[in-house]
N, C-alpha and C positions, 0 to 999 in steps of 0.2 A: 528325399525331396530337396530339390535345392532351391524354389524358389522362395524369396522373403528371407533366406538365411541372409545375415549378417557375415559378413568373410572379410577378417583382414589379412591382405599378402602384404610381404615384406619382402624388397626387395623387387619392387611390382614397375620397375623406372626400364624395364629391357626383358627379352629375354621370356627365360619358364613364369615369371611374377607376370610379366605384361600379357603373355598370351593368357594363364589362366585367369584372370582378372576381366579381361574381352567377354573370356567364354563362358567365366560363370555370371557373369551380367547378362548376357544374353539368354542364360537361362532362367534370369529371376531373380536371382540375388542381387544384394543391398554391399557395396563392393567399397573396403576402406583400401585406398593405396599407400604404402609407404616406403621411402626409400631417400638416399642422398641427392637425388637429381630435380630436385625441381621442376624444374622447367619442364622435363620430362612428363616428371606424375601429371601436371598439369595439361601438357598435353592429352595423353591418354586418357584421363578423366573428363577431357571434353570432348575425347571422341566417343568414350560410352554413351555421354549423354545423347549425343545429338541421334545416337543409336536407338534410345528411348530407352539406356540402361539410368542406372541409378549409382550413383557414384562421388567419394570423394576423397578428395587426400591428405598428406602432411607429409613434410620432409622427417625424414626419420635416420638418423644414426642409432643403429642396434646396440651397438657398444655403450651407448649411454640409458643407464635406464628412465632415468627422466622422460626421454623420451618413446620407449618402451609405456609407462604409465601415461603419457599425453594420446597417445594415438589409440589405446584402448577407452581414454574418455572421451577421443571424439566418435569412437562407431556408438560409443552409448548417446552420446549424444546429439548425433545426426541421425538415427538410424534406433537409437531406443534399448542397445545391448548389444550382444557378441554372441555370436553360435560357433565362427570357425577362425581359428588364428592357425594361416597358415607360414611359415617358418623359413622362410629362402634365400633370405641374405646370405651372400657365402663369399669366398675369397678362395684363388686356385695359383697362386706362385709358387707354382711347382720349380724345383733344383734339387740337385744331388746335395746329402747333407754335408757333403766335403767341400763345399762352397761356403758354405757357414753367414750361410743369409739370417741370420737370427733377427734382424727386424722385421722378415717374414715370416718365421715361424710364431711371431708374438703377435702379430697383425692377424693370423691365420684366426689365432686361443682367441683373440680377443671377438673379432666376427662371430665365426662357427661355432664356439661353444659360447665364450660369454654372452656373444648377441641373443643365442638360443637360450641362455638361463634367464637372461633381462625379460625376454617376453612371454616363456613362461611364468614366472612371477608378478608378472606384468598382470596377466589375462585370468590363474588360476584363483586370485579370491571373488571373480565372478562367476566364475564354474564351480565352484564349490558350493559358492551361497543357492546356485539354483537347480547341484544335480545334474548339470547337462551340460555338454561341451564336449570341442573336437578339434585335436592339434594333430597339426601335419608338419613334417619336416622334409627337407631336400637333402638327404645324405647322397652318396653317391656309389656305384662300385669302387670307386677305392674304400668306403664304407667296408666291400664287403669282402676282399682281397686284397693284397699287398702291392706294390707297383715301385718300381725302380723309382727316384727322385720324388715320391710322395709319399715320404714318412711321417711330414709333420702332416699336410693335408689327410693321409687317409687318416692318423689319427681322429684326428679332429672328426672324421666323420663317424670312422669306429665308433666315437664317444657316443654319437649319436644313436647310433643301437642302441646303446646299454641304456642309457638316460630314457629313450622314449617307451622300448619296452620293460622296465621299472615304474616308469608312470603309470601304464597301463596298467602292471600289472596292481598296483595301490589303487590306480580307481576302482577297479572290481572288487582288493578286499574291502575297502573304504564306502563303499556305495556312493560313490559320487559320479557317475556312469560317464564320465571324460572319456572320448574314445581318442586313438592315437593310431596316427599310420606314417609310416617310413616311407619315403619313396626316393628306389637307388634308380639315379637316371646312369648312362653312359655316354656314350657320343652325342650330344647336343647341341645343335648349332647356336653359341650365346657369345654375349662379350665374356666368356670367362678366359676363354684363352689368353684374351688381354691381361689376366692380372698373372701370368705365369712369367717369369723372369730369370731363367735359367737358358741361356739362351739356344744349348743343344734338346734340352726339354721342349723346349717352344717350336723347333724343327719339329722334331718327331711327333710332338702333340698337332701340329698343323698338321700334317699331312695324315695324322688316322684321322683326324675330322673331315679333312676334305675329301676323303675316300668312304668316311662311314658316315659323317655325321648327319640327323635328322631334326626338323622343325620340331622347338619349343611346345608347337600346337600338342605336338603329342603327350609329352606330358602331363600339358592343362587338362587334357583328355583323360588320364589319367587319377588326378586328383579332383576331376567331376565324380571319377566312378567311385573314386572313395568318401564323397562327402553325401552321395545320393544314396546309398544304404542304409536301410531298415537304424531305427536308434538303436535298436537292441543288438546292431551289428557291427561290429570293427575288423575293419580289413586292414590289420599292421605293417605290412610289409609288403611292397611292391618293387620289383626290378624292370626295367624300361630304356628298350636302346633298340638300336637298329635292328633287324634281322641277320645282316648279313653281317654283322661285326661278331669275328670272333672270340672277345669281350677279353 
């Protein structure tokens, strides 16, 4: 069931965050948005409402956990607690590492994983104290294969396997029944190709998206299907891309 869940997206200012946030307000849920854009969240948030969702936000830098800990007290306290902290802030400057963009590669650590440690720390001594909860992350196929000029990125998402199904697997010996699910998108039509900075990267990454890439919606679609299963069920891992992309 997803209606009356609590769901905070991160990274919810464009993109996979703003389409699932739409969609899962439209199903009932109680919808915390965060992200760096302001202006943005505050759009979006006023158009759930007018939708007759339920919704609110906060500017959110994942790199900082301060703020990671401020956005988890406001779904408590707008909305009464937290059932779903989903995980999607990400960064994609992709380059060959013979370019030696290192303030990319440290920008990458600090997002996609540190962001992702901040909020689960953020979120997990309220999952703990009540037995119940459910983290979802945005890895991606570079997560889950190797790719020319995204060593430091797929790392970073690698990491994200390992991190999320290790959580999972301690909440099950743990009895704290936290469930956990991965989801590797591919071709996605978002502003991520904006953060790639490689400039023969950004050629070629343009034109598989414009040849394969597919609406955000799908994804939200997606992490509907995983947040609407049974408690007693975790569906960890999900890959999601085009049909006709041959990945």
């Amino acid at each position: 069931m997803i209606k009356d869940k609590v769901v905070i997206v991160t990274g919810a200012s464009s993109g996979i965050g703003e389409a699932t946030a739409r969609l899962l307000a439209e199903r009932g849920a109680r919808v915390v948005l965060g992200a760096r854009r302001e202006e943005n969240l505050e759009r979006i948030t006023r158009e759930i409402r007018q939708n007759g969702g339920q919704a609110v936000f906060q500017a959110l830098d994942v790199t900082r956990p301060e703020d990671c800990e401020s956005i988890v007290q406001l779904a408590r306290s707008a909305f009464g607690g937290v059932d779903v902290l989903f995980l999607n802030a990400g960064l994609m400057p992709l380059s060959p590492l013979s370019a030696l963009k290192t303030d990319d590669w440290h920008r990458m650590v600090d997002v996609n994983i540190k962001g992702v440690l901040n909020g689960v720390a953020a979120v997990l001594p309220v999952f703990l104290a009540r037995k119940s909860g459910h983290i979802i992350a945005t890895s991606s196929v570079a997560g889950l294969k190797a790719y020319p000029g995204g060593a430091v990125y797929g790392g970073t998402k690698w990491f994200l396997r390992d991190f999320m199904e290790v959580l999972r697997m301690e909440s099950a010996m743990e009895g704290s029944n936290i469930r956990t699910s991965t989801i590797y998108p591919a071709a996605i039509n978002t502003e991520l190709l904006t953060t790639i900075t490689g400039k023969e990267t950004l050629k070629q990454m343009t034109a598989l998206y414009e040849r394969y890439g597919i609406s955000p919606d799908r994804v939200a679609s997606v992490v509907a299907f995983a947040i609407s299963q049974p408690e007693d069920t975790t569906v960890s891992e999900l890959t999601v891309g085009p049909t006709t992309q041959p990945w």
